[in-house]
C-alpha positions as CSV (number, residue, x, y, z in Angstrom):
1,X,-107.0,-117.2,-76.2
2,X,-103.9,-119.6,-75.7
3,X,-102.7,-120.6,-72.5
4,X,-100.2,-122.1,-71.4
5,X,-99.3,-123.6,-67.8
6,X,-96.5,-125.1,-65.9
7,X,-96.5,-125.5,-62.9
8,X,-94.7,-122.3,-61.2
9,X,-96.1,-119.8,-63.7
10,X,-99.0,-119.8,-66.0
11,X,-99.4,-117.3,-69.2
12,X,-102.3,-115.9,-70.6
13,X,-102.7,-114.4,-74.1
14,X,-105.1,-113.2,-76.5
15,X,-105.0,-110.4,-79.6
16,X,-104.7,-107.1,-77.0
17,X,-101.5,-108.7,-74.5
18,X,-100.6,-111.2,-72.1
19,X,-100.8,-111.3,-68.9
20,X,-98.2,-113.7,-66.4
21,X,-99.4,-115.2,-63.0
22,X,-96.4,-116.8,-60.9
23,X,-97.3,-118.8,-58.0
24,X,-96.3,-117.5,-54.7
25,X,-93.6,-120.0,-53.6
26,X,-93.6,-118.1,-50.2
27,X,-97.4,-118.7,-49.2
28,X,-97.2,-122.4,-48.9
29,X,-94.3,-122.0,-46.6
30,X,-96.2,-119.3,-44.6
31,X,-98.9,-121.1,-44.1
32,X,-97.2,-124.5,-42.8
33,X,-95.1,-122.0,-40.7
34,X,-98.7,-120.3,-39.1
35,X,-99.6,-124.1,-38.8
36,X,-96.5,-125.2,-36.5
37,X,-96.7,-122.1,-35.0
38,X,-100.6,-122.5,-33.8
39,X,-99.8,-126.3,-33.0
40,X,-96.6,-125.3,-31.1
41,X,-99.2,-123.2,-29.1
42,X,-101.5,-125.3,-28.5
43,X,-99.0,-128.1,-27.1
44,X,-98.0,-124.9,-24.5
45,X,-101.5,-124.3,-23.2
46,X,-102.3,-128.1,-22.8
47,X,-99.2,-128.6,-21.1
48,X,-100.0,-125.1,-18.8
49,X,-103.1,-127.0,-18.0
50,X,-101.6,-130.3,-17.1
51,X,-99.5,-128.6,-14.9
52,X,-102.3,-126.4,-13.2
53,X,-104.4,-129.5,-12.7
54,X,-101.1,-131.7,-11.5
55,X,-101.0,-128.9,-9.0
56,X,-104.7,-128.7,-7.7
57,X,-103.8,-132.8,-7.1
58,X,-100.9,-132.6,-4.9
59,X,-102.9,-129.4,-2.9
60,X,-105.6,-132.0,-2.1
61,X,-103.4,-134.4,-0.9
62,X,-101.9,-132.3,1.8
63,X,-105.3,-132.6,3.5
64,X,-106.4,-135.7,2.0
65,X,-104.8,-139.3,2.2
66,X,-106.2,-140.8,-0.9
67,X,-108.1,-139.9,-4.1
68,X,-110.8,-141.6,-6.1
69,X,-111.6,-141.4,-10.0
70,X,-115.1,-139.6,-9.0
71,X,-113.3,-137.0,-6.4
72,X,-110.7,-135.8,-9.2
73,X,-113.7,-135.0,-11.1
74,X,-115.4,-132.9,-9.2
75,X,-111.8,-131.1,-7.8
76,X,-110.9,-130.4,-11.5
77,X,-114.5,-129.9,-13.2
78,X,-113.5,-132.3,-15.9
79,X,-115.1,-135.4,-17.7
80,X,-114.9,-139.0,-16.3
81,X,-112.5,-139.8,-19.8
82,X,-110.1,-136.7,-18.6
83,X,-110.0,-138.2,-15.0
84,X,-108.8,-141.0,-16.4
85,X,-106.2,-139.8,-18.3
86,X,-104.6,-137.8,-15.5
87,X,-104.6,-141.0,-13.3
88,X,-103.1,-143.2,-15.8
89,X,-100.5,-140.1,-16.4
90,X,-99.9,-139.8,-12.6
91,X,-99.6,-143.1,-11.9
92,X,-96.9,-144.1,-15.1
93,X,-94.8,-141.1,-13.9
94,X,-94.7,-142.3,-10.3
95,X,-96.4,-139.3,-8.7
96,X,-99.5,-141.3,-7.7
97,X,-99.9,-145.0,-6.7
98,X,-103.0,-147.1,-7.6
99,X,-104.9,-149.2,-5.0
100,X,-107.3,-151.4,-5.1
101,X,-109.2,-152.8,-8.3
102,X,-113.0,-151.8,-10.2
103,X,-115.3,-150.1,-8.0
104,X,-112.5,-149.6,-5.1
105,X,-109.9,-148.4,-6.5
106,X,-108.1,-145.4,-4.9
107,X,-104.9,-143.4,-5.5
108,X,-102.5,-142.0,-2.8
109,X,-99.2,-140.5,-2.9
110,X,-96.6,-142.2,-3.8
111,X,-93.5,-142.3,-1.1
112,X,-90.5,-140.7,-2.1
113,X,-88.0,-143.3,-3.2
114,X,-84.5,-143.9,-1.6
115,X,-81.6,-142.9,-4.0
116,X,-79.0,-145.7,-3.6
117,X,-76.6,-143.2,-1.5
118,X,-78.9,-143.0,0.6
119,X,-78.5,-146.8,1.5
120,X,-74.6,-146.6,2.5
């Protein structure tokens, strides 16, 4: 049997005929398209989670004054690492303000700022 390949299309002969495979250019693209597409939807549920969680936070402090590490845990359900995480996020984007340091730290709501026309 004689072959021949490249890299698009292979053929295949012997005494009784030949036979010619051609890659499927398609299924390469297909499957990096399923790819983005599955990542793409995972990005939307971990942002629908952010915001449900983001949410829960600012209903605790209507009632509450100020929020520890080990409360957010328990409000959400989630790990001490994840706790974390949403503090560090809350605090960067100015939605929560950090108090304290090591053992006492606590977290309250920041206070809207004053926008400069405010001022005049």
């Amino acid at each position: 049997m004689i072959i021949q390949k490249t890299k698009l299309v292979e053929f295949f002969s012997d005494f009784n005929g030949f036979k010619v495979v051609m890659k499927n250019l398609n299924y390469d693209f297909i499957k990096n398209l399923n790819n983005r597409e599955s990542t793409i939807k995972t990005e939307i549920k971990k942002r629908k989670i952010l915001e449900v969680q983001i949410q829960k936070i600012m209903e605790f402090f209507e009632t509450n004054d100020e929020l520890t590490r080990l409360k957010l845990e328990k409000l959400l359900n989630v790990k001490e690492s994840r706790a974390r995480d949403l503090l560090r996020y809350l605090v960067k984007n100015d939605i929560l303000q950090k108090i304290g340091a090591t053992r006492n730290i606590r977290y309250i709501k920041t206070v809207g700022k004053k926008s400069s026309n405010e001022n005049h």
